[in-house]
C-alpha positions in Angstrom: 0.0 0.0 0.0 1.4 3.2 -0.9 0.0 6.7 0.2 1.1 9.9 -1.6 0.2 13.7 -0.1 0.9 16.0 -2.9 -0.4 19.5 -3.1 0.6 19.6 -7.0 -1.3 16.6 -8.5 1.5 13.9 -9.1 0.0 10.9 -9.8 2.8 8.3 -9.7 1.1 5.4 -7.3 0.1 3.3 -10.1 3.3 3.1 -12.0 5.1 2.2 -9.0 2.7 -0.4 -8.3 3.4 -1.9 -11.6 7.0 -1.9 -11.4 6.6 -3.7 -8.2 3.9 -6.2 -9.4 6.3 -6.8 -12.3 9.5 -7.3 -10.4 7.6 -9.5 -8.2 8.0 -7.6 -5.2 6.2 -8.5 -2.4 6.6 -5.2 -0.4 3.2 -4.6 1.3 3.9 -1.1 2.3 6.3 1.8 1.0 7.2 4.9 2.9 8.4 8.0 1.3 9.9 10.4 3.4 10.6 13.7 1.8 14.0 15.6 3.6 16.6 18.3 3.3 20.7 17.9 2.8 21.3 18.0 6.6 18.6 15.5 7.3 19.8 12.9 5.2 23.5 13.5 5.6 22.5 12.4 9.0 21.1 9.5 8.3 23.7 8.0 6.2 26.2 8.6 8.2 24.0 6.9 11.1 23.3 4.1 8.7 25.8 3.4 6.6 28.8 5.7 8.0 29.0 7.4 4.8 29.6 11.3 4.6 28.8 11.3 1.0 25.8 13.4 0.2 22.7 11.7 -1.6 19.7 12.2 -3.0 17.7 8.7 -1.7 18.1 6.3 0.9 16.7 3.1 1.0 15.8 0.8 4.3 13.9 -2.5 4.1 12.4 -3.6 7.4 9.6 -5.9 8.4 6.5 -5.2 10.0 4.8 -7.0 13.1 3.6 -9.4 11.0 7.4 -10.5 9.2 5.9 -8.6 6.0 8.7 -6.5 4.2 7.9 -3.0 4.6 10.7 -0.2 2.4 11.1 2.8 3.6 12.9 5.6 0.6 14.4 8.8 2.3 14.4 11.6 -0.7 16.5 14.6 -0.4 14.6 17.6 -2.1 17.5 19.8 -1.9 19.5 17.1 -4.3 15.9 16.5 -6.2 16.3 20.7 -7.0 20.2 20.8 -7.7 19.8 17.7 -9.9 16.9 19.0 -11.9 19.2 22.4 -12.9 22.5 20.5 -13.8 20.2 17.8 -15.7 18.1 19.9 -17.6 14.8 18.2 -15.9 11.3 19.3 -14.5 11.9 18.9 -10.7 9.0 16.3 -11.2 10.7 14.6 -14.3 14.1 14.3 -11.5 11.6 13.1 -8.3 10.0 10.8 -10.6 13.4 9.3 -11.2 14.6 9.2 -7.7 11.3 7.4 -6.4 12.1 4.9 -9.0 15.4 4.5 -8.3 14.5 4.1 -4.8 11.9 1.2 -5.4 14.9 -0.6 -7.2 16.9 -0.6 -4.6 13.9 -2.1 -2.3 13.7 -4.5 -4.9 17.4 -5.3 -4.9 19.4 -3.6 -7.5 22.7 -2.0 -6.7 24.2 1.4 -7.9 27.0 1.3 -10.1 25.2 -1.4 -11.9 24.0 -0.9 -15.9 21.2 -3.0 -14.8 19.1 -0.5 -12.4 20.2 2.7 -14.9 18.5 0.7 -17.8 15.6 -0.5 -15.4 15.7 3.3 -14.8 14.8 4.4 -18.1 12.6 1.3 -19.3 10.3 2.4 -16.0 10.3 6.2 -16.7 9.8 5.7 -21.0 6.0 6.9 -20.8 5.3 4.0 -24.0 6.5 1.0 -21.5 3.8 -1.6 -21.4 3.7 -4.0 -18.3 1.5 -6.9 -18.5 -0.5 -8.6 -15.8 0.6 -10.6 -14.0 
């Protein structure tokens, strides 16, 4: 189940529960957490003792109930810069990132051809998923 609060309409809830019905992800629950620089800086260096700054973060956990639950940390501040230097629409770049961040839930690691090219299968607006 995933629950968006947008003031500008964004909706993105579908195509994410696509990708995860086609990667055969059994996530029952994803948690976006939208943050700053500082915020997330924080975190991974809590997490993963990395000073490194980054735009998304990425946590699996379980719930109660042993279900897999993902939590993605986005950093706005890197969503903005990275929309300028890229030539994107801040949504175009924050569509990207939640991507990205649902492939690395789902298990695929940066510096890997494979997630870029799941990357830009996902965000091509002709891609066709079947049922499954």
């Amino acid at each position: 189940m995933i629950y968006f609060s947008f003031y500008y309409k964004f909706s993105f809830k579908k195509k994410i529960e696509k990708i995860l019905r086609y990667e055969k992800s059994n996530f029952i629950k994803i948690i976006y957490i939208f943050c700053n620089n500082k915020y997330i800086s924080t975190l991974n260096f809590f997490v993963f003792k990395k000073t490194k700054l980054t735009d998304v973060i990425t946590l699996k956990k379980t719930d109660r109930n042993k279900k897999k639950v993902g939590e993605i940390y986005i950093n706005i501040d890197m969503i903005k810069f990275n929309s300028i230097v890229f030539k994107k629409t801040f949504y175009e770049e924050l569509k990207r990132v939640m991507i990205h961040g649902v492939l690395h839930l789902i298990g695929y690691e940066d510096n890997n051809k494979q997630i870029a090219e799941k990357e830009k299968f996902y965000l091509c607006p002709h891609y066709v998923l079947k049922k499954i």
